[in-house]
C-alpha positions in Angstrom: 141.2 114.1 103.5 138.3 116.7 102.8 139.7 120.0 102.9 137.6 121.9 105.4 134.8 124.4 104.2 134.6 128.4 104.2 132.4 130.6 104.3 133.2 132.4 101.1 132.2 128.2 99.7 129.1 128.8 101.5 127.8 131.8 100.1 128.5 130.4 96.2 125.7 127.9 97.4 122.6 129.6 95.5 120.6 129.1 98.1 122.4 130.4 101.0 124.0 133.3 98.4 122.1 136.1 100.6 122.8 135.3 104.1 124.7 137.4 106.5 128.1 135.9 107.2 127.0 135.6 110.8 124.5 133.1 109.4 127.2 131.4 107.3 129.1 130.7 110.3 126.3 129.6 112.3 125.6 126.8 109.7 129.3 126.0 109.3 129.8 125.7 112.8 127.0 123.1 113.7 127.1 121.1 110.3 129.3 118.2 109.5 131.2 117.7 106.6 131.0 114.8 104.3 131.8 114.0 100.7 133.3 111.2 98.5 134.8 110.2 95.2 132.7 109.8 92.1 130.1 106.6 92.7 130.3 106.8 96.1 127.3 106.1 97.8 126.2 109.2 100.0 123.4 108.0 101.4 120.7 105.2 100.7 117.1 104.1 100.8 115.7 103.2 104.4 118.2 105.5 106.3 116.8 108.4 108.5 116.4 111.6 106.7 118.0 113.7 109.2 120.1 116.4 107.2 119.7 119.2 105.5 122.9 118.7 102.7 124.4 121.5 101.1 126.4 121.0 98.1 130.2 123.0 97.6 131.4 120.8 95.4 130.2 118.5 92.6 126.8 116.6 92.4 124.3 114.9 93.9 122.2 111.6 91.2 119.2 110.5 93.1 117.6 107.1 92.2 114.2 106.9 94.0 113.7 103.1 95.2 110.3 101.6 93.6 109.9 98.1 94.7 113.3 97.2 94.8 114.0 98.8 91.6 116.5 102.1 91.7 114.8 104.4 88.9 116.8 107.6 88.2 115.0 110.8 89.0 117.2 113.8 89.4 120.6 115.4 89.6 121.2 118.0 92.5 123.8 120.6 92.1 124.7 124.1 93.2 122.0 125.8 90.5 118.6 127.6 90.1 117.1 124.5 90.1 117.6 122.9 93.2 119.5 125.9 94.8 122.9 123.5 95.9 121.1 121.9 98.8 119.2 118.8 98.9 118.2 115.8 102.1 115.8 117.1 104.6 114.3 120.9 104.3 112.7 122.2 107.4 108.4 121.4 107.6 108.8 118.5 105.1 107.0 115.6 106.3 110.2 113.0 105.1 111.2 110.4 107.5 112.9 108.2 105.6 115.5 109.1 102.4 113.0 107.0 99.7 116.4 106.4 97.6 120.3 106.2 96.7 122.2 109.1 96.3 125.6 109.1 94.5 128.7 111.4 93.9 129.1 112.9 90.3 132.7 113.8 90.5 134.5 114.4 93.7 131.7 115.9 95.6 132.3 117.8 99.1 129.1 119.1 101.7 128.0 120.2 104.7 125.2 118.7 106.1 123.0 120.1 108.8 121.5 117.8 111.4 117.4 118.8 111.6 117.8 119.3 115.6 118.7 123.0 114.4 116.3 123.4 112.4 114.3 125.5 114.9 116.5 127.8 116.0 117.5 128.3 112.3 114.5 129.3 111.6 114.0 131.5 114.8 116.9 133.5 114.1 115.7 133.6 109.8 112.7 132.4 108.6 112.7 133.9 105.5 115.2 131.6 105.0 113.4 129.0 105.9 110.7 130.2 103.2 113.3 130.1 100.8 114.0 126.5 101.1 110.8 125.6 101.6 110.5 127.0 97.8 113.5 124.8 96.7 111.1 122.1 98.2 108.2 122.6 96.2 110.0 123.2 93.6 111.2 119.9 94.3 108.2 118.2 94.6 106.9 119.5 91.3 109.7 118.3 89.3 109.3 114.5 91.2 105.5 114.8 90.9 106.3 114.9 87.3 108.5 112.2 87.1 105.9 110.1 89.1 103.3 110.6 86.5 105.5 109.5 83.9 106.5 106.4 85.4 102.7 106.2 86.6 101.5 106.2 82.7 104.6 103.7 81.7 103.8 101.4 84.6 99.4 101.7 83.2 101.0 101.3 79.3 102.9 98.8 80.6 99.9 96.8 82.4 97.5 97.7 79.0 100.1 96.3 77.1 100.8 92.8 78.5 96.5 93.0 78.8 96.0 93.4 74.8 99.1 90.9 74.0 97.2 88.3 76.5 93.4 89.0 75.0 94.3 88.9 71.2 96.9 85.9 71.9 93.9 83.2 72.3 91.9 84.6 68.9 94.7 85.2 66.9 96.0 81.7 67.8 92.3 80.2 67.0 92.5 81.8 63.4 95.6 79.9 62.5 94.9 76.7 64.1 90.9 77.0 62.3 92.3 78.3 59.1 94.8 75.4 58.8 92.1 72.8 59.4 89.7 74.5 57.4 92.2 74.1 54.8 92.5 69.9 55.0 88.9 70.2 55.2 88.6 71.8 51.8 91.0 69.0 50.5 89.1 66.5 52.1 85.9 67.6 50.4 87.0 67.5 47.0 88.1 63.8 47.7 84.4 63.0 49.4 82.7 64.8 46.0 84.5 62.9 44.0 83.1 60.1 45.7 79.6 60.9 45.6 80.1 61.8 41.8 81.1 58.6 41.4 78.5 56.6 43.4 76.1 58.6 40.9 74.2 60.6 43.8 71.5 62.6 43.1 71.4 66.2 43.1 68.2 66.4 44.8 69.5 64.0 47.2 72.3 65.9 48.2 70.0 68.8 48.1 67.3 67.1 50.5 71.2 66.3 53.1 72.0 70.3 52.8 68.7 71.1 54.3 69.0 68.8 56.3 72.4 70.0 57.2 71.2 73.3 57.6 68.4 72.6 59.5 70.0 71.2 62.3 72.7 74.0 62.2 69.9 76.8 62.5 67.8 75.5 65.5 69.9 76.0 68.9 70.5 72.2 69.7 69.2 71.7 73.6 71.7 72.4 75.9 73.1 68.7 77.5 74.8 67.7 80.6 78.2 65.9 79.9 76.4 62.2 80.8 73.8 63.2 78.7 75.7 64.4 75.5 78.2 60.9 76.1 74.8 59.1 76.0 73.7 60.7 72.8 77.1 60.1 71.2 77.0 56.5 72.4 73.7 55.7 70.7 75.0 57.4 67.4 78.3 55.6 67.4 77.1 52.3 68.0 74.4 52.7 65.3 77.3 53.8 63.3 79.1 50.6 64.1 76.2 48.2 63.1 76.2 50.2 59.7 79.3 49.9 58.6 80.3 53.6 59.1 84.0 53.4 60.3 85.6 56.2 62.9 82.3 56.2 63.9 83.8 57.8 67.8 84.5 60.9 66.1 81.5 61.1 63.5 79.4 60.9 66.3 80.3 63.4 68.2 80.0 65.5 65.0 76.6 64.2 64.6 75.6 64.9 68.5 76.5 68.5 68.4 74.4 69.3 65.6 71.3 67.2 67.1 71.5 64.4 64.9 69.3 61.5 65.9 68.8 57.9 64.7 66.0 58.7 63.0 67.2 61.4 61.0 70.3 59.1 59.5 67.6 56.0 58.5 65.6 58.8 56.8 68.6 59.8 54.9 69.3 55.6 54.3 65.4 55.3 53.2 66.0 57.6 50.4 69.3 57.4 48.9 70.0 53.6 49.1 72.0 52.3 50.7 75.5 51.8 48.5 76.6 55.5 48.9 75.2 56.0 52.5 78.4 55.6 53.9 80.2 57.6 51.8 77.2 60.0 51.8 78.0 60.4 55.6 81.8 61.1 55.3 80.8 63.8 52.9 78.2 65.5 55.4 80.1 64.9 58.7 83.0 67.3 56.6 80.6 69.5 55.5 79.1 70.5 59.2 82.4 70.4 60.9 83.9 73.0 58.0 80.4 74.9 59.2 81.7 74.7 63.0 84.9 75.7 62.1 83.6 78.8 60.1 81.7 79.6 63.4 84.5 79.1 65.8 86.5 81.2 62.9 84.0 83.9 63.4 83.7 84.2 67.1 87.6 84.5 66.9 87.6 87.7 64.8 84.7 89.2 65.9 86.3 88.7 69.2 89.6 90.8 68.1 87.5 93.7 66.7 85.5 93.6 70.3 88.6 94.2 71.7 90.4 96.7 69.2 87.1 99.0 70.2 87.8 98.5 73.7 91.3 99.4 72.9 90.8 101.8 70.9 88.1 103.9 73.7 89.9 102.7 76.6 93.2 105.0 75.1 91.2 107.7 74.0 92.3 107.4 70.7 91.0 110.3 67.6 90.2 112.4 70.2 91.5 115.9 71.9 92.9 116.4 75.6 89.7 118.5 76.5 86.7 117.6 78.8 84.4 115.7 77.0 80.9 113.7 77.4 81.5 110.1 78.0 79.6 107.2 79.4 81.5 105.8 82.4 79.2 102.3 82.2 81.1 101.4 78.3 84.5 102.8 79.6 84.4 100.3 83.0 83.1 97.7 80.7 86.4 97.9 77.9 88.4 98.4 81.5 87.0 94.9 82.6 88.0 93.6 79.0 91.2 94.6 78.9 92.2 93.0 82.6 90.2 90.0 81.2 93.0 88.0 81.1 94.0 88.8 84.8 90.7 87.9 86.2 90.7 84.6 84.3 94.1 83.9 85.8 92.6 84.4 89.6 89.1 82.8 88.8 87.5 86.3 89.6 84.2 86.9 89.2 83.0 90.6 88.2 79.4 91.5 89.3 78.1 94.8 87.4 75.6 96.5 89.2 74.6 99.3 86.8 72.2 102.5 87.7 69.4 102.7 84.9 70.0 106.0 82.7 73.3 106.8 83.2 73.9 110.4 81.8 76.8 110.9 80.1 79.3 113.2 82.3 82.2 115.3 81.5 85.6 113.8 81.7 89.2 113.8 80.7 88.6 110.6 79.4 92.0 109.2 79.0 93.1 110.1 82.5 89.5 108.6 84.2 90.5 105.0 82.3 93.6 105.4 84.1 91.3 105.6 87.7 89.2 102.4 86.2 92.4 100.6 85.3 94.4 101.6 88.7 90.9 100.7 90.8 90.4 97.6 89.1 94.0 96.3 89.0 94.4 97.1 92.8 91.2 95.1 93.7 92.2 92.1 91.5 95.6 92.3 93.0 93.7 92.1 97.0 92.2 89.5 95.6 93.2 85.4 96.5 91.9 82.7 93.9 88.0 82.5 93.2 87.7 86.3 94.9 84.9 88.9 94.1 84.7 92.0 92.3 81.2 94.1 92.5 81.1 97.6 90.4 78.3 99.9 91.6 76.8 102.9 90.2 74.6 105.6 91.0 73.2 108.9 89.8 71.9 112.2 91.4 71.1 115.2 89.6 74.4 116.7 90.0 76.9 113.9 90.0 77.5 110.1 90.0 78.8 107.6 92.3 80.8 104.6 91.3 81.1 101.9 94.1 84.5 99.4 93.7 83.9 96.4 95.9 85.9 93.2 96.6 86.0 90.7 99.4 89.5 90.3 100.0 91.3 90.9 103.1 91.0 94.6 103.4 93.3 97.6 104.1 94.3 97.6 107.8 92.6 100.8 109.4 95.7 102.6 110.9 97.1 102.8 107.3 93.7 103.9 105.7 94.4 107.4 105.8 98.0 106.8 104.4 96.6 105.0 100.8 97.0 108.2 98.8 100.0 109.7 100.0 102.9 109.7 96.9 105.3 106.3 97.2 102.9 104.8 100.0 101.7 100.7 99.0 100.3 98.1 100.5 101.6 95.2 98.1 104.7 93.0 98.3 108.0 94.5 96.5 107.8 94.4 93.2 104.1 94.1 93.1 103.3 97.8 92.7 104.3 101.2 92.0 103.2 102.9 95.1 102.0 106.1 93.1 98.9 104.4 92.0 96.6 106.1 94.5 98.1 109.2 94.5 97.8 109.8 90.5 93.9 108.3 90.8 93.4 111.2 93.3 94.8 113.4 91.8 93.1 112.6 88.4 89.7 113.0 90.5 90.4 116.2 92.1 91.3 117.5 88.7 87.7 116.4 87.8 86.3 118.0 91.1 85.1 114.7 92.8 86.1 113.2 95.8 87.1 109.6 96.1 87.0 107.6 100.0 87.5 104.3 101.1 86.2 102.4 103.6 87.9 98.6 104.6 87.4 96.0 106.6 88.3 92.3 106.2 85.8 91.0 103.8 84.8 94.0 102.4 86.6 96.9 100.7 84.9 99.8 99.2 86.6 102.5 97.1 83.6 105.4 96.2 84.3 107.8 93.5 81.8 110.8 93.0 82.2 112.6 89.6 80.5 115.3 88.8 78.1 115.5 85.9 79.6 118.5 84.6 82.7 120.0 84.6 81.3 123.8 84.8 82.9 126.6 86.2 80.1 126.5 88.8 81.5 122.8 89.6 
């Protein structure tokens, strides 16, 4: 049984310490009390947020619900901070508590139902401006939190985006450098051969030429009934020749645009005891080539995307404004989500003005815009959708357009996309802050960001200025 409250337990609230006591007894008589043992649940996401709370005893933990997920945000108790009240404050837009509160310790309250809100504030609105402080206050402190959790939930996404791009490279290096290694073993074998069938060094010379020949001209590019036919017509000339796995030979052979022709030219001037042997030795010796390729397209493909890491996080440089060009930093954005687009079958369309200039930017928080924008779209997106990036120049600013053709944002919550904890995905599929941070990221930059939806089409348009000048 709660024991019932004073006034003199009123007043040691901080922020009702300097009301009159006929004030003090106005709130105690029309508020209710309410309280619970440590852990208890006081009150939880989806309710109404109805009451103003003010705490006597003990504290308040607040766990704001993001997707399903209660994250821990703040503790309310009877101090500077949060001035002993917490719930509803008069003029906050709040309809709904947005999480779970619990007792820490044995925790008693009043709590004042918002139907008295305006006469409270008829009979002291300075009082009312005093809470209303507690509530920006508030709001700062979660604003903070949100970013935090904003840049976690972006880390997070960048993270599982470079562990899916270097996974396919990095696993192409050590399957090619394993084969690359029986190859070398194989070729000491096939010289050994060769050395022993007494062939000519000018001969093998005449095959390297050859060999590198075919592997500088771009072969023509085939359909797959077409390259099958040419591989065809090499094996079975393979098969009348004595040349055994001759499936896989030729389709060695084919990719390098290797004809008939070419292999009774090589016949015509070796002999034919060590042809077939002479073939072994050059079939190794052009797939080793491939595989040095296929080896170099993998690494060259991690250091394309350690630079896009490595711009994309704004690494070796300061917090301050600088130039950058917003064409490469979309461009490393689009490499880094690769691996999502891949997943959906989404194709990105780059529609790029002609000289860009290079603008003034906070350019770690503007990749977090790109990555938020881009994410979002490919998220709207169903299998095989479109993405089309736009941009434009004036002579004070520029304009990037993000398009796709998914189902669109229904109008009567367009105007609602940017407000802090609002989203349109499924639990668990966003954050809800996502909009909110890329606005405020663009007001920080003195642009202005709108959107305009409807099924089929929708546009996000960002306008940056060119400069960030005082004059800006």
């Amino acid at each position: 049984m709660l024991a019932p409250a004073t006034i003199e337990e009123l007043r040691n609230v901080v922020a009702l310490s300097d009301l009159p006591d006929e004030h003090l007894q106005w709130i105690l008589d029309r508020s209710e009390l309410f309280g619970g043992e440590d852990g208890t649940l006081l009150s939880k996401t989806g309710e109404p947020a109805d009451h103003l709370w003010m705490i006597l005893e003990g504290k308040f933990s607040f766990y704001m619900n993001v997707n399903g997920t209660l994250v821990y945000y703040l503790t309310f108790e009877n101090d500077k901070t949060t001035g002993g009240i917490t719930g509803l404050i008069p003029h906050s837009r709040m309809k709904i508590t947005p999480g779970n509160s619990y007792a820490v310790g044995n925790v008693r309250s009043l709590r004042l139902h918002r139907q008295y809100f305006a006469e409270l504030e008829t009979m002291n609105p300075e009082f009312i401006q005093k809470l209303i402080g507690y509530m920006t206050e508030r709001a700062r402190v979660f604003a903070t939190i949100q970013l935090q959790q904003e840049k976690m939930s972006a880390l997070g996404k960048l993270s599982a985006g470079i562990a899916h791009e270097l996974n396919n490279p990095a696993a192409a290096i050590n399957r090619i450098s394993a084969e690359l290694n029986v190859r070398l073993q194989k070729n000491y074998d096939l010289t050994s051969k060769l050395l022993a069938d007494k062939v000519d060094s000018a001969h093998l010379e005449t095959i390297r030429a050859l060999a590198a020949e075919k592997g500088a001209v771009p072969t023509i590019k085939r359909s797959a009934l077409e390259k099958i036919e040419a591989e065809d017509d090499i094996s079975d000339w393979f098969e009348d020749n004595g040349y055994h796995d001759e499936r896989q030979a030729a389709e060695t052979f084919a990719e390098f645009g290797f004809l008939i022709v070419d292999f009774e030219s090589i016949r015509a001037k070796i002999g034919g005891d060590c042809f077939i042997d002479l073939l072994h030795w050059l079939e190794n010796i052009l797939l080793s080539a491939r595989l040095i390729k296929d080896l170099d397209d993998a690494s060259s493909r991690i250091t394309h995307l350690v630079g896009a890491i490595k711009s994309h996080v704004h690494m070796d440089r300061t917090n301050d404004s600088q130039r950058t060009n917003i064409h490469t930093d979309l461009t490393n954005t689009i490499t880094l989500l690769g691996y999502k687009l891949r997943e959906k079958g989404i194709t990105v369309t780059e529609q790029f003005a002609e000289n860009m200039p290079m603008i003034d930017a906070y350019i770690g928080e503007l990749n977090q815009v790109w990555t938020n924008m881009l994410d979002n779209a490919i998220d709207a997106l169903d299998k095989n959708g479109e993405i089309r990036i736009e941009t434009t120049t004036g002579q004070k600013d520029v304009t990037v357009r993000i398009i796709d053709n998914g189902s669109g944002i229904p109008k009567e919550i367009q105007s609602r996309i940017f407000d802090p904890f609002f989203t349109t995905k499924k639990v668990g599929q966003g954050t809800g802050i996502g909009l909110d941070i890329v606005k405020r990221i663009i007001d920080r930059h003195h642009g202005e960001i709108k959107v305009n939806s409807v099924p089929g089409r929708t546009e996000f348009s960002i306008c940056l200025p060119i400069s960030q000048t005082p004059a800006t």
